[in-house]
N, C-alpha and C positions, 0 to 999 in steps of 0.2 A: 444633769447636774450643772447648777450654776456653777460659771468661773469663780465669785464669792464664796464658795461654799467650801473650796479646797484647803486645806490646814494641814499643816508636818505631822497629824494625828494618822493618816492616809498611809504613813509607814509604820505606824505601831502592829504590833503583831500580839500584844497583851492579852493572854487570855489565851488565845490560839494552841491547838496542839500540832507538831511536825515531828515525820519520821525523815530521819537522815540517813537510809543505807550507806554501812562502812564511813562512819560519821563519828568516829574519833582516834581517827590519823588519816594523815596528807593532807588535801583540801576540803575533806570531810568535816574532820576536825573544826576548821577553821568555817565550814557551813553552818554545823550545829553551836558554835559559838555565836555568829552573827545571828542566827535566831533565837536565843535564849536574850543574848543581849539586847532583841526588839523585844522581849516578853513570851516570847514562846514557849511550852514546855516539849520536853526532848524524848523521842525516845531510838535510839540507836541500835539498828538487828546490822550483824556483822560476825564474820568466821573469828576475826583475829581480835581479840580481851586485852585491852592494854595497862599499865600499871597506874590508872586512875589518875590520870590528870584530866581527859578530857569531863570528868563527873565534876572533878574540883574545880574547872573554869565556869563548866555550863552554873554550877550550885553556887558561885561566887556572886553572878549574874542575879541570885533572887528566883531563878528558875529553877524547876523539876526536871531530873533526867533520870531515864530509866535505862539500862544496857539490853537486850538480849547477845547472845552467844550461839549463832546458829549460821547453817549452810544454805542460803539463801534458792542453791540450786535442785535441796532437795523438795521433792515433791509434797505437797501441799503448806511448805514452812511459810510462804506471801500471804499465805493466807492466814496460817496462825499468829503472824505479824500484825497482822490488819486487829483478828480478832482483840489480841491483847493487848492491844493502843485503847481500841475501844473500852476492853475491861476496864484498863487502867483509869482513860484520863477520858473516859464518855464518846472522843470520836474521833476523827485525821481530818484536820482542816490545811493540811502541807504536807507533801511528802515529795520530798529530793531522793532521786535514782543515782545513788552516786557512786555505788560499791563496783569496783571491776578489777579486772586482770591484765597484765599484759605481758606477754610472750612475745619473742621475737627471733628470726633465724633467717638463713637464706632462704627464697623463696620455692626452691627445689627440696631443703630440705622441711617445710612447715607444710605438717599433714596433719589427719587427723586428731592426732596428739595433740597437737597446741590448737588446732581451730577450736576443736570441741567445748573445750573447757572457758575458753573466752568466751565464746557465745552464748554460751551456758548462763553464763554471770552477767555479760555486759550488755547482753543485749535481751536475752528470753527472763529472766529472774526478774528486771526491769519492769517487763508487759506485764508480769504475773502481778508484781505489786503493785502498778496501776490499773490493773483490770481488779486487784482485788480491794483498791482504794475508793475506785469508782461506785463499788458497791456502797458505799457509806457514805460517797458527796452527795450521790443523785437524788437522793430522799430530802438532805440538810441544802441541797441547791447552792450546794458554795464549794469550793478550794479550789487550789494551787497543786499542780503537776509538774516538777521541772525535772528533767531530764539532765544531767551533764555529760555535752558532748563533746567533742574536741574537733580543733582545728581538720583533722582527719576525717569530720563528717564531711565535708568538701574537696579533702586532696588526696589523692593514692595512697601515699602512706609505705617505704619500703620497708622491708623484712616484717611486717605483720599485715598482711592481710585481712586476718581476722580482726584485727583493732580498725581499718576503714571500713572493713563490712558490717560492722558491728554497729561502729557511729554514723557510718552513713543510715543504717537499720532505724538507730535512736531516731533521726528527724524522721525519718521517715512515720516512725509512731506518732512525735510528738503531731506531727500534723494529724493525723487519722483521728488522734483522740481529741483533738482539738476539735475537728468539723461536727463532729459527735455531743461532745460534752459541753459543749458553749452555751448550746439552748439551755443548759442548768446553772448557767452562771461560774462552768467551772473550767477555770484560763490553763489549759496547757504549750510551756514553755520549756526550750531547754538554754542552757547556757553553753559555751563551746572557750574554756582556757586555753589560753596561749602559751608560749614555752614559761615554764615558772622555776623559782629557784628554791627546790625540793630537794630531799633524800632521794626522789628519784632519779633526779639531773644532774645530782649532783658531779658526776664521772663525766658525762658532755660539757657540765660549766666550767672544769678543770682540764680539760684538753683543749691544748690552745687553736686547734686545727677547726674542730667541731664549734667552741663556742663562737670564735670568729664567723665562723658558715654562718650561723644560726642568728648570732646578731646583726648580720648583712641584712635579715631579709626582715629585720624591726626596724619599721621607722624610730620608735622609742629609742633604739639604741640599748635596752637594758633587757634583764629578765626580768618577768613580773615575779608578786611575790601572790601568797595564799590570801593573803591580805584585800587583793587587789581586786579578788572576785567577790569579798562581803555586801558590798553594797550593791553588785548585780543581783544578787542570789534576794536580799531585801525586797531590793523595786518587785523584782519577778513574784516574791512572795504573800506582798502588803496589796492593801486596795488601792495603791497607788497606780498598778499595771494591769487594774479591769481590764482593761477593753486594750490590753495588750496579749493575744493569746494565736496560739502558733507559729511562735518565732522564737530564732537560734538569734542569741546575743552573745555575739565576739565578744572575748577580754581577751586581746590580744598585744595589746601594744602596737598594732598596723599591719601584723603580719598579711593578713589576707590582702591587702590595698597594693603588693610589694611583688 
């Protein structure tokens, strides 16, 4: 492709169809927002049903969103996933692995109990829905695989284990399916959030001991917000980031660099 030939059209997503695991709450939410708002249509498989806001944003947008209500870890649902995107909206031209768990305890006492169940979700439910994705790009010779992994796919991680094994797991796919899937045209990427200012932080943002530790080690100085990863999750999505395909892109604020 000529240099001339590039245009802000590169990030449209018009038309396109994406699944957002656990894609309406936390940073989900704010994922299948930013895709609806390129033109995407939605469709969200997720344990937890919320009280219809994220339908009302994604539907605001001029987009299509569909909800399923299902357990991601039970056996064969990635796939009834897969199947009934196609029913619906003809095919998966985007699918974000975003849906997870996390558990956390001493490291003497986190056993089977909490690994299982993480793993289950954040990292095996993951491979199934892009193993069961891949069956639908390779024919169509196109999409988008992103993975969201966190900071933790690169550092220890205390009291959860299972959340660095996990994400360190994620890259570890996003590469394999990348070396694999490329010849078809289809870019797998994952994203890696930096500490953000969620419902879930919110008790670390409010401890003045904690949030001090934690904004020491941001260059930024701030937390990020959900906000802040839309237009990663974009590039990563649009034909903007061809020939950008297996690689973890920090939204972190400088955390890693520190």
């Amino acid at each position: 492709m000529e240099i001339t030939e590039f245009t802000m059209d590169f990030f449209s997503l018009a038309g396109k169809v994406a699944i957002v695991t656990g894609g309406n709450t936390g940073i989900g939410r704010a994922f299948s927002l930013a895709l609806a708002k390129s033109g995407a249509n939605i469709l969200v498989p997720s344990l937890i049903d919320d009280d219809g806001t994220t339908q009302k944003i994604v539907e605001e947008t001029g987009s299509c969103y569909v909800f399923m209500e299902v357990d991601l870890t039970e056996e064969d649902v990635p796939q009834q996933v897969i199947e009934h995107c196609v029913e619906v909206f003809g095919t998966v031209d985007v699918l974000v692995n975003c849906a997870g768990l996390y558990l956390s305890d001493e490291l003497i006492k986190f056993d089977r109990s909490k690994w299982d169940p993480m793993l289950q979700l954040n990292l095996t439910a993951a491979f199934e829905m892009a193993h069961a994705t891949a069956k639908v790009m390779i024919p169509q010779k196109s999409g988008k695989i992103i993975n969201i992994c966190s900071l933790f796919s690169f550092l220890g991680g205390q009291y959860s284990p299972a959340n660095a094994a996990a994400k360190h797991g994620l890259v570890g796919l996003t590469k394999a399916y990348c070396d694999e899937l490329a010849a078809y045209n289809i870019q797998v990427n994952g994203i890696a959030p930096g500490y953000l200012a969620t419902d879930m932080t919110k008790k670390d943002r409010e401890d003045p001991e904690t949030n001090h530790r934690i904004l020491a080690h941001v260059p930024a100085n701030y937390w990020g917000y959900p906000a802040d990863l839309m237009g990663a999750l974009i590039y990563l999505a649009s034909p903007a980031s061809n020939f950008v395909n297996g690689h973890i892109l920090t939204v972190d604020g400088g955390y890693l660099v520190r």
